[in-house]
C-alpha positions in Angstrom: 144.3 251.0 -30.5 141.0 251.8 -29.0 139.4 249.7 -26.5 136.3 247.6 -27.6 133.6 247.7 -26.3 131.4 244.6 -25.5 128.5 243.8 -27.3 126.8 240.5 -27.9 128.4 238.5 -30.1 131.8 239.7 -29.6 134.6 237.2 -30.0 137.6 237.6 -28.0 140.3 235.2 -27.5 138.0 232.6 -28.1 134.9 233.5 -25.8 131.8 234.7 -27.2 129.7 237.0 -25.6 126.0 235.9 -25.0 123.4 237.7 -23.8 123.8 240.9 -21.2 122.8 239.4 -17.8 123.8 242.2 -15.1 124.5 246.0 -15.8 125.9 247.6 -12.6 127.4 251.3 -11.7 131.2 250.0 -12.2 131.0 247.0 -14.2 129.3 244.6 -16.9 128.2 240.8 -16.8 128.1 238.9 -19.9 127.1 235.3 -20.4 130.4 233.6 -22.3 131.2 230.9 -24.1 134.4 229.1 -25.3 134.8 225.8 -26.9 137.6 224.2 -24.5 135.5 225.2 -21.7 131.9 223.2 -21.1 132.1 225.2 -17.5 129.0 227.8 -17.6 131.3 230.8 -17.0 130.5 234.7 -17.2 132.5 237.5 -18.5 133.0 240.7 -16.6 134.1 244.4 -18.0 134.6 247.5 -15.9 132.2 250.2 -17.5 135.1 252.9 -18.7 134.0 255.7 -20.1 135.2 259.1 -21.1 135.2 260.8 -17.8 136.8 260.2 -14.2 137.3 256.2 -14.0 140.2 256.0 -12.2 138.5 254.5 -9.3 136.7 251.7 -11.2 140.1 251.2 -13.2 142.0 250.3 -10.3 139.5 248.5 -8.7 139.4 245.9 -11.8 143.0 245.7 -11.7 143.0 244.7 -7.6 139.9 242.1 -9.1 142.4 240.8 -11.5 145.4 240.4 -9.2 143.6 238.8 -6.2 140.8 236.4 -8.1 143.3 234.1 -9.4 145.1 233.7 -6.6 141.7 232.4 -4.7 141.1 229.0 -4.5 138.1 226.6 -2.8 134.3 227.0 -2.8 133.8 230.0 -1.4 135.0 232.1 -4.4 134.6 231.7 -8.4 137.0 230.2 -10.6 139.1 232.3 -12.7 139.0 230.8 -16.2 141.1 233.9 -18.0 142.1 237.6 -17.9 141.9 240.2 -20.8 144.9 243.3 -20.8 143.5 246.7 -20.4 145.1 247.3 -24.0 142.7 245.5 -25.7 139.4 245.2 -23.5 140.1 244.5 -19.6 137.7 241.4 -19.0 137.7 238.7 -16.3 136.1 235.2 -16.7 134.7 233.3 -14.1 132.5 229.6 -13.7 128.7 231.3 -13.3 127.6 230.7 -9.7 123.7 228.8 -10.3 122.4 230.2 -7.0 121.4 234.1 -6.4 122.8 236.8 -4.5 121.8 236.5 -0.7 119.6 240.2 -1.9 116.6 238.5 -1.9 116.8 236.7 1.8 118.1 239.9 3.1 114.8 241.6 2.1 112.5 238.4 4.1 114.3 239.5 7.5 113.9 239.1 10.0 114.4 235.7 9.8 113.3 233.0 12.8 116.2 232.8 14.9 117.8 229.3 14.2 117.9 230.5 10.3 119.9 233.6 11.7 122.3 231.7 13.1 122.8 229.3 10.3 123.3 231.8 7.5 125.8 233.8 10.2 127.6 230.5 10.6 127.9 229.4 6.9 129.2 232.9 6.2 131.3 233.2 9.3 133.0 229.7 8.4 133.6 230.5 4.3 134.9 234.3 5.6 137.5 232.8 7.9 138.5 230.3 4.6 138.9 233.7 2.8 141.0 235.4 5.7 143.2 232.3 5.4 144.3 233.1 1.5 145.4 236.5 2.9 142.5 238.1 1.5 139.9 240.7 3.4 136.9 241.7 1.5 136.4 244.9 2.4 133.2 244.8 0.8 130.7 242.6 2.4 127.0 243.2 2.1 124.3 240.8 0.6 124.8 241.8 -3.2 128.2 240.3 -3.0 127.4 237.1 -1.4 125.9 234.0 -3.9 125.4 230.4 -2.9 126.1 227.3 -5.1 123.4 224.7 -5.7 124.3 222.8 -2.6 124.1 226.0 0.1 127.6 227.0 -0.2 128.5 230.8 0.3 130.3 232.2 -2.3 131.6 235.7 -2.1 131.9 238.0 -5.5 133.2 241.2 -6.1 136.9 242.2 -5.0 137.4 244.9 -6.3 137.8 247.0 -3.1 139.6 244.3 -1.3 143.1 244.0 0.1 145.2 240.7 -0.3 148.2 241.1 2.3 150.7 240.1 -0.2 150.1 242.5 -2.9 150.2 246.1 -3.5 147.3 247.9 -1.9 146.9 249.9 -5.0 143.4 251.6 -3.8 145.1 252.8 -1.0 148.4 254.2 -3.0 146.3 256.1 -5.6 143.1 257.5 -3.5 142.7 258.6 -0.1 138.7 259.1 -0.1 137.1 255.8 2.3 135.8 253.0 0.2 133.1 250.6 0.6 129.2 250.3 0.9 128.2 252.7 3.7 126.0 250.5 5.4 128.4 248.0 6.2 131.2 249.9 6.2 133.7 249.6 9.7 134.9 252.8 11.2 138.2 252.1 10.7 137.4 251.9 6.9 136.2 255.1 7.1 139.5 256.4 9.0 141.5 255.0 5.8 142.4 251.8 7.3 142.3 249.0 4.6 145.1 246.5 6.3 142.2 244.7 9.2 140.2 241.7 9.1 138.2 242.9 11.6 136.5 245.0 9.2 134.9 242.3 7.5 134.1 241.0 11.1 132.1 244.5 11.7 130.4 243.9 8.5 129.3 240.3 9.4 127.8 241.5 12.6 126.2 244.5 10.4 124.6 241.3 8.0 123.7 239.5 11.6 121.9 242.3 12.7 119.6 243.1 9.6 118.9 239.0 9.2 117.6 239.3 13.3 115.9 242.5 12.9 115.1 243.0 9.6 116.7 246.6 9.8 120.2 248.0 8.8 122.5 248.7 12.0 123.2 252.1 10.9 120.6 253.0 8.5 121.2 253.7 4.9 123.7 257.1 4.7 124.3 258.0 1.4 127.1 260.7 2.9 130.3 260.2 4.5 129.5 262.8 6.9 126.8 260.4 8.1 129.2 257.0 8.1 131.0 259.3 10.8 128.3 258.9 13.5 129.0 255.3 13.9 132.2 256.5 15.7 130.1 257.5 18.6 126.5 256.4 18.0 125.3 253.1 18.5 123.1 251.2 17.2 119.5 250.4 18.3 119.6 247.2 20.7 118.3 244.0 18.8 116.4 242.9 21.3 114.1 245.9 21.1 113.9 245.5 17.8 112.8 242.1 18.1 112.6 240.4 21.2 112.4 237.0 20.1 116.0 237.6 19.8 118.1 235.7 22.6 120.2 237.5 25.0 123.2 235.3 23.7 122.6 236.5 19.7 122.5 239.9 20.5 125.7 239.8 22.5 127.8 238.4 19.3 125.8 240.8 17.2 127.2 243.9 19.1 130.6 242.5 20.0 131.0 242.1 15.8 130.0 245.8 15.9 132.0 247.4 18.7 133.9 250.8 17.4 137.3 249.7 18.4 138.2 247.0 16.3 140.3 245.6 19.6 137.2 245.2 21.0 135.2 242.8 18.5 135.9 239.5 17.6 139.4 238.9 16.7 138.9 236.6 13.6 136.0 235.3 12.2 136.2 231.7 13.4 136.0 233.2 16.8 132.5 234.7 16.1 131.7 231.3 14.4 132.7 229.6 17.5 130.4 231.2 19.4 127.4 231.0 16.9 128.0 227.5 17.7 128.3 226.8 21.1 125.8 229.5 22.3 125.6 228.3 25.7 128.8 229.3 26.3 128.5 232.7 25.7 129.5 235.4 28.5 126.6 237.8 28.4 127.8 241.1 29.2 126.5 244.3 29.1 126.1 244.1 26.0 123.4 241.1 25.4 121.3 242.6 28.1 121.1 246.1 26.9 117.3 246.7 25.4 117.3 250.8 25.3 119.1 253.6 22.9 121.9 255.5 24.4 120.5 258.1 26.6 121.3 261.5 24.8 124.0 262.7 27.8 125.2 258.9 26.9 125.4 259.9 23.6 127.4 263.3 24.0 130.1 261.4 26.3 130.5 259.2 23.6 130.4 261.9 20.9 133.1 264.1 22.9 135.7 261.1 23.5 135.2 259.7 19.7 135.3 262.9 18.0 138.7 263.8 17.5 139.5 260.1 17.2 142.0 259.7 13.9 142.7 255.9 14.0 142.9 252.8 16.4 145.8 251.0 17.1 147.1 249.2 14.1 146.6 245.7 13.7 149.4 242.7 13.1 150.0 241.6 9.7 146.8 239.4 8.3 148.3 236.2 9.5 149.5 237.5 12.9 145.7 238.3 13.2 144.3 235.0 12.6 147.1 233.3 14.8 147.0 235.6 17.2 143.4 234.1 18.6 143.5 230.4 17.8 141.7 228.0 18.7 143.0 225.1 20.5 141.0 221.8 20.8 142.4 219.7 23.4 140.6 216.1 23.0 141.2 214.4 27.2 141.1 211.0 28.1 139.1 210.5 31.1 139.5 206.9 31.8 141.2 206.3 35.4 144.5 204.4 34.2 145.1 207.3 32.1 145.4 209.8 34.8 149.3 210.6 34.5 148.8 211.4 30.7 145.9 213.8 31.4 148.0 215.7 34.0 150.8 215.6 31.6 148.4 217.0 28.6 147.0 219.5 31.3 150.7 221.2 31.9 151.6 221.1 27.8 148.1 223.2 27.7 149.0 225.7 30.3 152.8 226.3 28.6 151.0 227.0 25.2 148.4 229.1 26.9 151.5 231.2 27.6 152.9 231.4 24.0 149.7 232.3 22.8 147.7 234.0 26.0 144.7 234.7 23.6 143.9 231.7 22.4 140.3 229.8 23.1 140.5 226.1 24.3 137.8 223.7 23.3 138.1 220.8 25.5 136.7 217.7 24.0 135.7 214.1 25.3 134.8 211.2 23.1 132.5 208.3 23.9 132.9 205.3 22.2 129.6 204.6 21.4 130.2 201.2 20.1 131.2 199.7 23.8 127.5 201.1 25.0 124.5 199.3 24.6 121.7 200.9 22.0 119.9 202.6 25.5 122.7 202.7 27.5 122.8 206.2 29.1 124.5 205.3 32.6 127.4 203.6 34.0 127.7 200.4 36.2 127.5 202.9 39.4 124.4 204.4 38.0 126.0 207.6 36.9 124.9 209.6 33.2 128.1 208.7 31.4 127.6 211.9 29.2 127.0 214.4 32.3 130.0 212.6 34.2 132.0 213.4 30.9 131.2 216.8 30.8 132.1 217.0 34.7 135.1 215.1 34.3 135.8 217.9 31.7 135.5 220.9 33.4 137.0 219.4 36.4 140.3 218.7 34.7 140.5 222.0 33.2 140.1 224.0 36.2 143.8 224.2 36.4 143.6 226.2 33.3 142.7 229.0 34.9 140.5 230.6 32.1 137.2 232.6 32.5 134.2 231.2 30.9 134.1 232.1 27.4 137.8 231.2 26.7 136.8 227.7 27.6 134.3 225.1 25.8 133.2 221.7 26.6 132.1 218.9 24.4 130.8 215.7 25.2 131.4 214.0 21.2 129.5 210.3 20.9 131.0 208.2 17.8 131.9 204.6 17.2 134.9 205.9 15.8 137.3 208.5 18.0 139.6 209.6 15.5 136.4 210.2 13.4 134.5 212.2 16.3 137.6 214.3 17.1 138.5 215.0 13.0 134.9 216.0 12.4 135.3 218.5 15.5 138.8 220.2 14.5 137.2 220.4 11.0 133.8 221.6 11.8 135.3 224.4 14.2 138.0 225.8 12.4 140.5 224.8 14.9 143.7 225.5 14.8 146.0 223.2 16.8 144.7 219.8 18.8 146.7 218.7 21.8 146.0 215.0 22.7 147.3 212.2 24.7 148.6 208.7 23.1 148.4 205.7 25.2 151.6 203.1 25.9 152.6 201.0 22.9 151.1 197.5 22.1 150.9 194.7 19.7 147.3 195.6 18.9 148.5 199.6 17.9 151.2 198.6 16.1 149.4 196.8 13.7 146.0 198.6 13.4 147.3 201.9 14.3 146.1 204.5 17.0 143.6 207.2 17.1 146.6 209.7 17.6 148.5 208.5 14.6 145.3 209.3 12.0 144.1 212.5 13.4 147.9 213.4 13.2 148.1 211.7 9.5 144.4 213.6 8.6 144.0 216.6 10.9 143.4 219.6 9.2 145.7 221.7 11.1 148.5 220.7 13.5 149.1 218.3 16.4 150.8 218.1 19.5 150.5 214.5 20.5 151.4 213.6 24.5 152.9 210.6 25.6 154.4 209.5 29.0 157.7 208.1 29.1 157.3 204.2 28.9 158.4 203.2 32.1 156.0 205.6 33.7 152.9 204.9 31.2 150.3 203.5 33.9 148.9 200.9 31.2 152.4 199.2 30.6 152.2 198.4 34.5 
């Protein structure tokens, strides 16, 4: 049976084709309708025609395997999935908001709006990294928002889910992607890293600061080579109301060796978000090009470079840098558990030696008066927090940008410390539990509901009784 071809109108399994609404190079976008679903959905086809398509074949089989194994906001809901032996079709809700295309050609964009549209991508890539998924394909045309700001990403067909077969990569050995974005390793065949959506983030970054592409716009392979050994034009020269701290997570996100970036990207969120915290290196204070002997050092130690290391599997990746949010009673009669908490920190820091610790303090804002800002002694109660931080985890033994410090104000502790965890991407939250009373048996304790709503795991610490300072 031949395959049929879509035209408006068409019936099939019960949709009907509407109106053409997108014509690209490998694929079509129909407006659909069905009469069990009110959902405004669309209806995708691959464009096959009578010549070489094995490429866009297998790329809408990879697009049919991974979509409906997606779930959450950042991706389209799969409503159903047409055989190849009929006409190969994939139906999706319809997205309200636009392509990011159009904001991408405002850039550059006044700093604070950089940094938000880095973070709301950084945070719904990491969600997609979490379903075993990498993109492989990131670039403006396949990045939509919903009606209330939410990134969506579209288009899988390159992309690589860590439990499937990589079927691009067993049927074609040519590098895939858009060249522009594209991360060296993708162009040295690797398909299997995370970081390679990481290295097309920080290629996004860049062009939203500067209003330029990283790399240019090569239309060759030959040409995606250079980045091997060429880098690219400092931001900051570009345009210098870019901050030192920006352009230093701009260029780690686009360091060669994939070791060498950001190893997830809730890390580079992390650091979008607390940008004081930032080491700046060589890296956020360069403001020239490579010098051209610069240049041919880097061109004669990159040139006959076949491949990086391998990475872990995609969830050894993510695990491998968590983050760890350690919330640290400061009060005086809790001294014993904060020591206590302190060592359970160091012994995980030695499970998992790459891991970022965000220390975290809450005041309850409900025991302070409206302009209450200092203690009885006189003292800032927030600055004190924040020194009473840093002075507890000095035994940590961490350099600067493995370590954050948060001063969180809330009536509610278990609301301040759940909002954090959440709003971070954290992985694992160590925190102390006070003695046992009356009171917490009945109305409960802050430990027992971040551990009974955290969104990742808890460790929670508790002296023995008899040596629990507030039982004396």
């Amino acid at each position: 049976m031949p395959l049929i071809r879509p035209t408006e109108g068409l019936q099939i399994d019960g949709f009907t084709l509407g109106p053409l609404l997108h014509r690209g190079g490998f694929a079509t976008v129909w407006e659909v309708t069905h009469p069990d679903h009110a959902l405004p959905m669309i209806l995708k086809v691959p464009t096959i025609l009578d010549g070489d398509d094995g490429p866009t074949i297998v790329g809408f089989e990879v697009e049919q395997m991974i979509m409906p194994r997606l779930t959450g906001p950042h991706v389209p809901k799969v409503i159903a999935v047409g055989d190849f032996a009929v006409m190969p079709y994939l139906v999706t809700e319809r997205i309200a908001g636009a392509s990011l295309l159009a904001l991408f050609g405002t850039a550059p964009l006044p700093v604070p709006q950089v940094v938000d549209w880095a973070a709301r991508i950084a945070s719904a890539l990491h969600a997609l990294h979490r379903q075993h998924v990498i993109h492989l394909d990131l670039k403006p045309d396949n990045i939509l928002t919903r009606a209330d700001g939410t990134i969506v990403f579209i288009d899988f067909g390159l992309s690589r889910h860590d439990r499937l077969p990589d079927l691009l990569a067993e049927e074609f050995s040519i590098p895939m992607g858009t060249f522009p974005y594209i991360a060296p390793e993708q162009y040295l065949r690797r398909r299997d890293d995370l970081r390679s959506d990481v290295f097309a983030l920080g290629a996004m970054i860049y062009e939203l600061a500067t209003g330029k592409l990283p790399f240019g716009k090569p239309e060759r392979l030959k040409q995606v080579r250079r980045r091997l050994w060429r880098r690219p034009v400092p931001p900051r020269k570009l345009n210098p109301e870019i901050p030192e701290w920006l352009q230093e997570v701009i260029l780690r996100a686009l360091e060669v060796d994939p070791a060498k970036r950001y190893q997830s990207a809730a890390q580079l969120l992390f650091d979008l978000q607390h940008p004081v915290q930032v080491e700046i290196t060589e890296r956020g204070r360069r403001t020239e090009t490579d010098s051209t002997l610069a240049l041919f050092r880097r061109w004669r130690k990159m040139r006959r470079v076949r491949g990086f290391a391998p990475p872990p599997g995609l969830p050894a990746q993510i695990d491998k840098a968590p983050i760890l949010m350690v919330a640290v009673d400061l009060s005086p009669e809790t001294e014993g558990l904060a020591d206590r908490l302190l060592m359970s920190v160091q012994r995980m820091l030695v499970i998992q030696p790459d891991a970022r610790v965000a220390c975290v303090n809450v005041i309850k804002t409900a025991r302070l008066g409206i302009d209450q800002v200092v203690d009885d002694a006189g003292n800032h109660i927030h600055v004190s927090r924040l020194v009473g931080l840093r002075t507890w985890a000095a035994g940590l033994d961490l350099t600067e940008e493995r370590v954050t410090f948060s001063v969180l104000e809330n009536p509610d502790p278990g609301t301040a410390i759940l909002d954090y965890a959440a709003h971070n991407h954290v992985d694992h939250i160590l925190m102390g539990a006070r003695g046992h009373s009356t009171t917490r048996r009945f109305l409960g304790s802050v430990s027992s509901r971040v551990v009974a709503e955290a969104p990742c795991s808890v460790t929670v610490i508790r002296l023995p009784q008899l040596e629990d300072p507030t039982e004396a």
